[in-house]
C-alpha positions as CSV (number, residue, x, y, z in Angstrom):
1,X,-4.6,27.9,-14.4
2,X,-4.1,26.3,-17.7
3,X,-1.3,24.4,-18.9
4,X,0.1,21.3,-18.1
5,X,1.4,20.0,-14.6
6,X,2.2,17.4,-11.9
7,X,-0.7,15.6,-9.5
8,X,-0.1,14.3,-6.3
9,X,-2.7,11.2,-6.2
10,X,-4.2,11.7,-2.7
11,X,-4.5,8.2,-2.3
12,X,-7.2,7.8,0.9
13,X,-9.1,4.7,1.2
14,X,-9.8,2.5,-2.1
15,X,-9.3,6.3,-4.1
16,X,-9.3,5.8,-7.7
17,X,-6.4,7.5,-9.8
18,X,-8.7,7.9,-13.0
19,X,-10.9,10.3,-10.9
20,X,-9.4,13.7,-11.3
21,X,-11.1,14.7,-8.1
22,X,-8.6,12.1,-6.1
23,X,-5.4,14.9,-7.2
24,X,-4.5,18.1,-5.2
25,X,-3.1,21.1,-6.2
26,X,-0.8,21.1,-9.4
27,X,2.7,21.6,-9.5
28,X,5.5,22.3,-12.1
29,X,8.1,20.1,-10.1
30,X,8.0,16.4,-10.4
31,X,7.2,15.2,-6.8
32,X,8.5,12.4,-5.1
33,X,6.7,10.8,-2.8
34,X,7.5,7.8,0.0
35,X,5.4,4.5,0.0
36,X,5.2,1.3,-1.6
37,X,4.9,0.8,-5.5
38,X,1.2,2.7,-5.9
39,X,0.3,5.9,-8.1
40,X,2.6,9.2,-7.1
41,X,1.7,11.6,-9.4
42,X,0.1,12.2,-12.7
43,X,1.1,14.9,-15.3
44,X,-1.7,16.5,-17.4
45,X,-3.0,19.4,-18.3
46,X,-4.9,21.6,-16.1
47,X,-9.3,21.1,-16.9
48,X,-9.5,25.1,-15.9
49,X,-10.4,24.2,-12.5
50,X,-7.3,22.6,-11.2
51,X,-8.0,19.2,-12.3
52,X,-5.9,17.1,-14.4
53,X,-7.4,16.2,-17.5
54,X,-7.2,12.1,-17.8
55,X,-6.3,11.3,-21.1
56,X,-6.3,8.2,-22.6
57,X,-2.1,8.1,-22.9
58,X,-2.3,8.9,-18.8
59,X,-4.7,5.3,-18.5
60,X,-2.3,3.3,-20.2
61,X,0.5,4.7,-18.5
62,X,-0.9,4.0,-15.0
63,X,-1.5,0.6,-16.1
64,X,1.8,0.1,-17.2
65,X,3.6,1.7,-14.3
66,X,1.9,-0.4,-12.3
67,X,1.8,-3.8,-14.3
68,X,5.9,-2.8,-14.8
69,X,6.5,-1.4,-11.2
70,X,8.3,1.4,-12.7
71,X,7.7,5.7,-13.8
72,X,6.1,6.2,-17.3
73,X,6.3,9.5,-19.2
74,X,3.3,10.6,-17.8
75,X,3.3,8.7,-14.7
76,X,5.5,8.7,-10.9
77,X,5.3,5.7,-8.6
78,X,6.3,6.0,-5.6
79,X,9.4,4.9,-4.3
């Protein structure tokens, strides 16, 4: 499935959101999702395999999200 998406960040444990095994299924909708201020969702494109691709604008805008507390372009908190 090609093309670019939303990831849910299955956040289990000390999971890493720059490993794009840590993100399930990819969806066209931008989720929102309960919980303190921690990683929501991710939007890339699709690797062929149902993974995001984690580019280097999705990095910075994790960081930012989280150094900021709020959503970046590429980036959901959750809320």
């Amino acid at each position: 499935m090609m093309g670019c998406y939303w990831y849910i960040f299955i956040a289990i444990g000390g999971a890493d959101p720059l490993d794009p095994n840590n993100y399930g299924s990819p969806t066209s909708i931008k989720p929102s999702c309960p919980g303190s201020i921690k990683i929501c969702a991710i939007f890339a494109c699709d690797d062929g395999f149902g993974r995001p691709i984690i580019t280097q604008i999705i990095i910075i805008d994790i960081v930012r999200a989280l150094q900021f507390g709020t959503d970046q372009t590429t980036v959901a908190l959750r809320s």
